[in-house]
C-alpha positions, 0 to 999 in steps of 0.5 A: 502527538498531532498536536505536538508536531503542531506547536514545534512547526510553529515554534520553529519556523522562525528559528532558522529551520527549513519549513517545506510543505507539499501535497494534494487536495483533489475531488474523486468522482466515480462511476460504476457500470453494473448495478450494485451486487447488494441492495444497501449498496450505492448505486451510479456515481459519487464524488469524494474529497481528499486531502493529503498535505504534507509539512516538513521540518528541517535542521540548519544541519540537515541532521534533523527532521520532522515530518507530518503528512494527515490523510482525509477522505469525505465520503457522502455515501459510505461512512467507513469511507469517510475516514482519516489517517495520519500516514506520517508522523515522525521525527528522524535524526542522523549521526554519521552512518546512524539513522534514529527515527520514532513516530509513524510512517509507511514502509516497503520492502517489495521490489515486484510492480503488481503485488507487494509479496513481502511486506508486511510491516503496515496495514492495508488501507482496505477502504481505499484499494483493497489491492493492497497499494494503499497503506495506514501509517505504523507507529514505529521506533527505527535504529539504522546503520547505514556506513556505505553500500549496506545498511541494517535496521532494526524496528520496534511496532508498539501498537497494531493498526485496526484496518477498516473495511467498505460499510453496508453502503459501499462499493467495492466490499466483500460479499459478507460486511467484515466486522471489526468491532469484534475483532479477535486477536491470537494474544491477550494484549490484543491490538497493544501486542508489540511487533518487531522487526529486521532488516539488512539491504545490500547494494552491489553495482546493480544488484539491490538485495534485502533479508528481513525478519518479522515477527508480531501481529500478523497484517493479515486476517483470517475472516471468520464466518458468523452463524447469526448473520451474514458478517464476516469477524477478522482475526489476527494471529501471530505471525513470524516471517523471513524474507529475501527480495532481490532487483538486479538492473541490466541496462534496459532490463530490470530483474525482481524477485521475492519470497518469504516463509512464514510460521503462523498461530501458536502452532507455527503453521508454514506457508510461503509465497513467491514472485518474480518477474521481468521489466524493460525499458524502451528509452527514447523510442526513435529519439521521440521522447518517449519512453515505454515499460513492458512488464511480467510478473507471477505470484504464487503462495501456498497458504492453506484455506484458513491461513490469512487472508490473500487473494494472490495465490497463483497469479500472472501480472502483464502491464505496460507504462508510457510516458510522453515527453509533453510539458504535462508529464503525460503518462498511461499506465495498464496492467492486468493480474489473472488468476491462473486457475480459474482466469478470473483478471483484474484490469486497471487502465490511467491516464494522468497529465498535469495542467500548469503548476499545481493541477493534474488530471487522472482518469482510471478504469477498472474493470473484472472478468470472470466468475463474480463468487467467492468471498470477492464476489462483491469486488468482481461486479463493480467495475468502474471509472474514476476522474480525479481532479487534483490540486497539489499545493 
């Protein structure tokens, strides 16, 4: 497929098509404050290379396009860091209210800030951010019908995307190293068991409304402790999920909720999880410019212990997002998500500001309080800095 995309950018550049790219290079560096949990692990700081191009082709018409956005990371520490992915790689077509569209890509149905309850259409991109904001590309086909205010869509998932977790070297892993090249799945057609997959959205003034059916691989796994080391076997049932999400826009005020049910395994075990949550805007604060978000969230999922896994089971999300009117696009974002049982938190600060035309700079810090045990005990004691030094083409 990479290569086809390849000969048709070519071809068609001279075609009369439009040819667009965009994208960023850039060069992580991270710090961390406390000595590593595990011997093996990387101690102080490193520095990664990212890369993240985006290329696009369109029609005179606009009625066709195809899109190409590869991801690569270089670690010099951890190999399962050093990893690519393509994120996109599609072709889409337009007929009147119809949308055709086959290849890969990444879709969302969340509408909350902190954590994406409902989706569940891609794979955590685990190496990146384990939060689950990072996703793989899902190969797809798509029919849409999008006549007006509504749309419905209905989605075939041919193959499962295999997620790779920290190695023995890395930062930021689980107590117990996951092991996915004994990955179990619940059916014999294992990773090539196809997924499906429904939606209907609705726009109604302010209200934005989604109804979404799933029924394949779950993107979760079950993490299945091993008697003869100390790794952990990730299994992946079946899966059948309803949702709904809700957003409703009062002015300065943003209402979000949503939730879903699930049957897992052959059993068709029940669980179901929920979150809601409130934003407002202070626009133009005194005529300055500036401009301030204050958020609230809460997520709570009723999954027993050995259903897939989450670590969002009965959790409070408060942040807070201010961008300043400079020519720069200075922007501070901060919010934290606190496990109500036992107030484990996990904070996040950035700051980013863009240089000229193609730089940005980012700086982020993480940090994690409470209890450092549990199967996250791992991720509890790294916190740390991040600087990035983005270049965007």
């Amino acid at each position: 497929m990479r290569s086809l995309f390849a000969i048709t950018f070519v071809l068609c550049a001279g075609c009369g098509a439009k040819v667009d790219y965009r994208g960023s290079m850039a060069a992580d560096g991270r710090a961390f404050f406390r000595k590593a949990k595990y011997a093996a692990q990387e101690q102080g700081s490193s520095v990664s290379l990212v890369a993240e191009p985006e290329f696009y082709l369109q029609s005179k018409s606009e009625r066709h396009l195809l899109t190409l956005r590869p991801f690569l990371r270089l670690d010099p520490i951890d190999q399962q860091r050093s990893h690519w992915d393509i994120r996109r790689a599609d072709y889409v077509a337009s007929v009147g209210d119809w949308v055709f569209g086959a290849g890969a890509g990444i879709f969302s149905w969340r509408v909350l800030s902190g954590v994406g309850v409902v989706d569940i259409i891609n794979q955590i991109d685990f190496v990146e951010d384990a939060s689950g904001n990072q996703k793989l590309g899902q190969p797809y086909a798509r029919i849409a019908w999008q006549p007006g205010a509504w749309s419905f869509e209905i989605m075939a998932l041919p193959v499962f995307r295999q997620p790779t977790f920290p190695g023995e070297k890395g930062r930021l892993r689980f107590a117990a190293l996951v092991d996915t090249d004994s990955a179990l799945y619940e059916t014999r057609l294992g990773r090539w068991q196809p997924s499906f997959a429904a939606r209907v959205a609705v726009n109604a003034g302010g209200f934005d409304i989604g109804l979404g059916l799933f029924s394949g691989v779950s993107r979760q796994p079950r993490l299945i402790a091993q008697i003869t080391d100390e790794r952990v076997v990730p299994a992946y049932d079946l899966t059948h999920q309803a949702s709904l999400d809700v957003s409703w826009t009062i002015g300065p005020v943003v209402l979000k909720a949503e939730g879903f049910g699930r049957l897992w395994s052959r059993d068709l075990r029940f669980y179901g999880g929920a979150g809601g949550g409130i934003e407002y805007n202070f626009f133009d604060i005194a005529g300055s410019g500036v401009n301030l978000a204050l958020l609230g969230e809460y997520y709570y999922d009723s999954r027993p212990a050995d259903a897939p896994l989450t670590f969002f089971k009965n959790d409070a999300f408060l942040g807070t997002r201010l961008t300043l009117p400079d020519s720069g696009g200075t922007r501070f974002i901060v919010g934290a998500v606190t496990d109500v049982r036992d107030l484990r938190t996990y904070i996040r600060g950035q700051a980013s500001r863009r240089f000229g035309n193609h730089f940005r700079v980012i700086v982020q810090v993480n940090a994690y309080v409470g209890k450092r045990d549990g199967l996250e005990g791992g991720l509890l004691r790294d916190d740390h800095a991040m600087l990035r030094l983005a270049y965007f083409l």
